[in-house]
C-alpha positions in Angstrom: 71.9 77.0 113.2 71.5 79.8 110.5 70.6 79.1 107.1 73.9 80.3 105.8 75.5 77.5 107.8 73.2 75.5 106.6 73.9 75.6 102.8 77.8 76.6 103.2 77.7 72.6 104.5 75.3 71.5 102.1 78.1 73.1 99.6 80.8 71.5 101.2 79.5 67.6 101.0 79.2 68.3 97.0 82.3 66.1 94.8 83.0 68.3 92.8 86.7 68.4 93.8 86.5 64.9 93.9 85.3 64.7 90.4 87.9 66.4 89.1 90.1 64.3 90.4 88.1 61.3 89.1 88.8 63.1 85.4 92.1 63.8 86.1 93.6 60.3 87.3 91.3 58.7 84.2 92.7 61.3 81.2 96.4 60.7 83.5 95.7 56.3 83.1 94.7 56.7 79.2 97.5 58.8 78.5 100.0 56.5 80.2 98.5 53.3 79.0 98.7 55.1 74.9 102.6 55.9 75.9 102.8 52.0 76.6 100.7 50.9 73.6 102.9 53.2 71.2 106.2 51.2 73.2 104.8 48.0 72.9 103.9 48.5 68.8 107.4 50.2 68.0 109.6 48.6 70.3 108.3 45.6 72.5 108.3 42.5 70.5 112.5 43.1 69.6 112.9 43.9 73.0 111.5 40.9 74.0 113.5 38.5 71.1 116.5 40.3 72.5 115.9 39.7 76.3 114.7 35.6 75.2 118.0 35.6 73.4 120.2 36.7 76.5 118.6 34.6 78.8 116.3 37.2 80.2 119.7 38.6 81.7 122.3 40.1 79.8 125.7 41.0 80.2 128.3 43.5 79.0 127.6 44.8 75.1 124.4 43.2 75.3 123.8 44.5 78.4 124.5 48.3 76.8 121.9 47.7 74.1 119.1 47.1 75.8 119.1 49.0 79.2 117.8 52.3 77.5 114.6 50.3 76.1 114.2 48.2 79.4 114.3 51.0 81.7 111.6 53.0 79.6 109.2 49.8 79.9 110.0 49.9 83.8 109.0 53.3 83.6 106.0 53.2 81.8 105.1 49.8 83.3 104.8 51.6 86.6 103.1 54.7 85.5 100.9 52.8 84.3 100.1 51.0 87.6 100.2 54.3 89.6 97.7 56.2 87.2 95.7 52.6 87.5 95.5 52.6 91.5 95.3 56.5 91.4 92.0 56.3 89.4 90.6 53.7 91.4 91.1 55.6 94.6 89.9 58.8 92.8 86.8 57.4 92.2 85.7 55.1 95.1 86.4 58.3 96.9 84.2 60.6 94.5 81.5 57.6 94.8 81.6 57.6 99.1 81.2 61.5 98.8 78.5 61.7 95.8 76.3 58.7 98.3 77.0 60.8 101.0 75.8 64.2 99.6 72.3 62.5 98.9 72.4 60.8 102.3 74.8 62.2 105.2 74.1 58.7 107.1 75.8 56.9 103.9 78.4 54.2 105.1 81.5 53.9 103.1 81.5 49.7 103.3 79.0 49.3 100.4 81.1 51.0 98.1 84.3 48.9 99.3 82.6 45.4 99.3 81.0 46.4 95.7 84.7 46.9 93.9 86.2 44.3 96.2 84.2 41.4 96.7 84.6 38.7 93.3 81.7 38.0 91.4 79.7 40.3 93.3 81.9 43.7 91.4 80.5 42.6 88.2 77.4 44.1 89.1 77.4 46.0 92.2 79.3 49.3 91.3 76.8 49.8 88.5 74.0 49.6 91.0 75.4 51.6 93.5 76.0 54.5 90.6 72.4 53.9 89.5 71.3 54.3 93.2 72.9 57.4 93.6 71.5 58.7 90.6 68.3 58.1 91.7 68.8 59.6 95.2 69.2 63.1 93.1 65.7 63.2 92.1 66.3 64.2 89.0 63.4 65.3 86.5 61.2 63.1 84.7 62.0 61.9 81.0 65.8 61.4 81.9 65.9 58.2 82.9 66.1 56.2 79.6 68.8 58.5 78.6 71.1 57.6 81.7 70.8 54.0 81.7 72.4 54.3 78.2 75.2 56.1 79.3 75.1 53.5 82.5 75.0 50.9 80.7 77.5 52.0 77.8 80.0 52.6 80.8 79.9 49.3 82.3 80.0 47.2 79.6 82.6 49.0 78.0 84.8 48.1 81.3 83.7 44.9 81.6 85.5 44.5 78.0 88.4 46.2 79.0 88.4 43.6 82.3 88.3 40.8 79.8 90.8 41.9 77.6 93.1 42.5 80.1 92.2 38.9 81.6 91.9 37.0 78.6 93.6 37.9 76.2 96.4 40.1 77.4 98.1 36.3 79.3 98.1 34.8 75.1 99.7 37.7 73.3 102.4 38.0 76.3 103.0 34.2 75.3 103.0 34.8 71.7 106.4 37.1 72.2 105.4 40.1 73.4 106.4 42.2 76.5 103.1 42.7 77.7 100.5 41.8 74.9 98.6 45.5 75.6 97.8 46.9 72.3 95.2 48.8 70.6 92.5 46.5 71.3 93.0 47.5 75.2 93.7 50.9 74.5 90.1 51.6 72.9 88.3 50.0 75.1 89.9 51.4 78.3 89.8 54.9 76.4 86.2 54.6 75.9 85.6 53.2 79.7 87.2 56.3 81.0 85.4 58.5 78.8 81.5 57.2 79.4 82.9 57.0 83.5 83.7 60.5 83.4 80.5 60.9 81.6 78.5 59.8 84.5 80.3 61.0 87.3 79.8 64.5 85.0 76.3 63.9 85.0 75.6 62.8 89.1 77.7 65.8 89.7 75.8 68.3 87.8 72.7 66.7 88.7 73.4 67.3 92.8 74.8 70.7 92.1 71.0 71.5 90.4 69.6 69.7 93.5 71.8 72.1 95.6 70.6 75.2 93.6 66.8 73.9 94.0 67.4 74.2 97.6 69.1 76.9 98.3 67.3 79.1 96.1 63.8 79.3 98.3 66.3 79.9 101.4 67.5 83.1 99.5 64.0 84.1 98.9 63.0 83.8 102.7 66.3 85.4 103.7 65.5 88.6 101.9 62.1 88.6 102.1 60.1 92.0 103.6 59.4 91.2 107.2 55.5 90.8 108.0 54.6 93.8 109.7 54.3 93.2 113.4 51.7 95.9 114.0 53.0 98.4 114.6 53.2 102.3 113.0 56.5 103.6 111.3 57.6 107.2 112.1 56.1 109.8 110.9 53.0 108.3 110.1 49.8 108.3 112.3 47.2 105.8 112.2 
């Protein structure tokens, strides 16, 4: 196979398409979520005394007031959800591929049974992240400085996780619609900004790897040809 093949495919395993969508379906699910937040503060706790006061389903007049608000919560309800499920396939799918471009053999199942399996998600994605960033080789002194951001990432979502668990069930029962407020908002903005961090960082870390290896290829590639002996034209010996 020629060495132009050779790197054109070495190209073509790198996320980088994949990492944009990774940042795209985060800044989409932050931006949906602050649409619901700004809903929930201005309009959701009426909404929801109104809809306790008609039974939950009203009728007629009543009916008339409060279908413009409850169809914008539906609305934003399930943009929320889609941007939610449309981040989390973004970046499993960025995570298979950035695993994969260190290691073509890379099996996809690790990655599912880290996000799916209970207990064991806590922990796993991080490691998987970490091992990927390792399998980049990058240089020497950075390592201190990426475990921060690592670390910053995680525990930020792990936050957002409790909120969402915890706390989220006791506002809905103290009269609101849904109980997301700013609290939630931060902490999920900040998660999707130290995730895009890192998959920014792995991703600019394998396209340097790429570069590194492509670059002594070029060299060979257009290298003068040893001189096989014998005498150009024109010239005697």
């Amino acid at each position: 196979m020629a060495r132009g093949e050779n790197n054109v495919r070495y190209t073509q395993t790198l996320p980088t398409r994949a990492a944009s969508a990774v940042y795209v379906a985060l800044a989409a699910h932050v931006v949906s979520l602050a649409a619901l937040v700004i809903f929930e503060l201005s309009r959701g706790r009426r909404l929801a005394a109104q809809l306790a006061a008609f039974g939950g389903r009203p009728q007629g007049a009543d009916a008339e007031a409060v279908v413009g608000a409850v169809t914008t919560f539906a609305v934003l309800m399930m943009l929320v959800a889609g941007t939610s499920i449309a981040a989390a396939a973004a970046y499993v799918t960025w995570l298979v591929r950035a695993r994969q471009a260190n290691d073509r053999s890379a099996a996809s199942g690790p990655v599912a049974a880290a996000w799916l399996i209970p207990g064991y998600n806590l922990v796993a994605p991080a490691v998987l992240v970490d091992e990927v960033w390792r399998g980049t080789r990058p240089p020497a002194g950075q390592r201190g400085r990426w475990l921060a951001l690592l670390a910053g990432w995680w525990l930020s979502w792990l936050a957002t996780l409790a909120l969402v668990t915890i706390r989220l069930p006791l506002d809905a029962s103290a009269g609101d619609l849904t109980g997301v407020g700013v609290p939630e908002l931060a902490c999920s903005a900040v998660a999707a900004l130290l995730c895009a961090s890192t998959v920014r960082e792995l991703t600019r870390l394998q396209l340097a790897a790429r570069s590194s290896r492509a670059e002594p290829e070029a060299v060979r590639a257009f290298s003068p040809h040893p001189s096989t002996g014998t005498t150009p034209i024109g010239h005697t010996g």
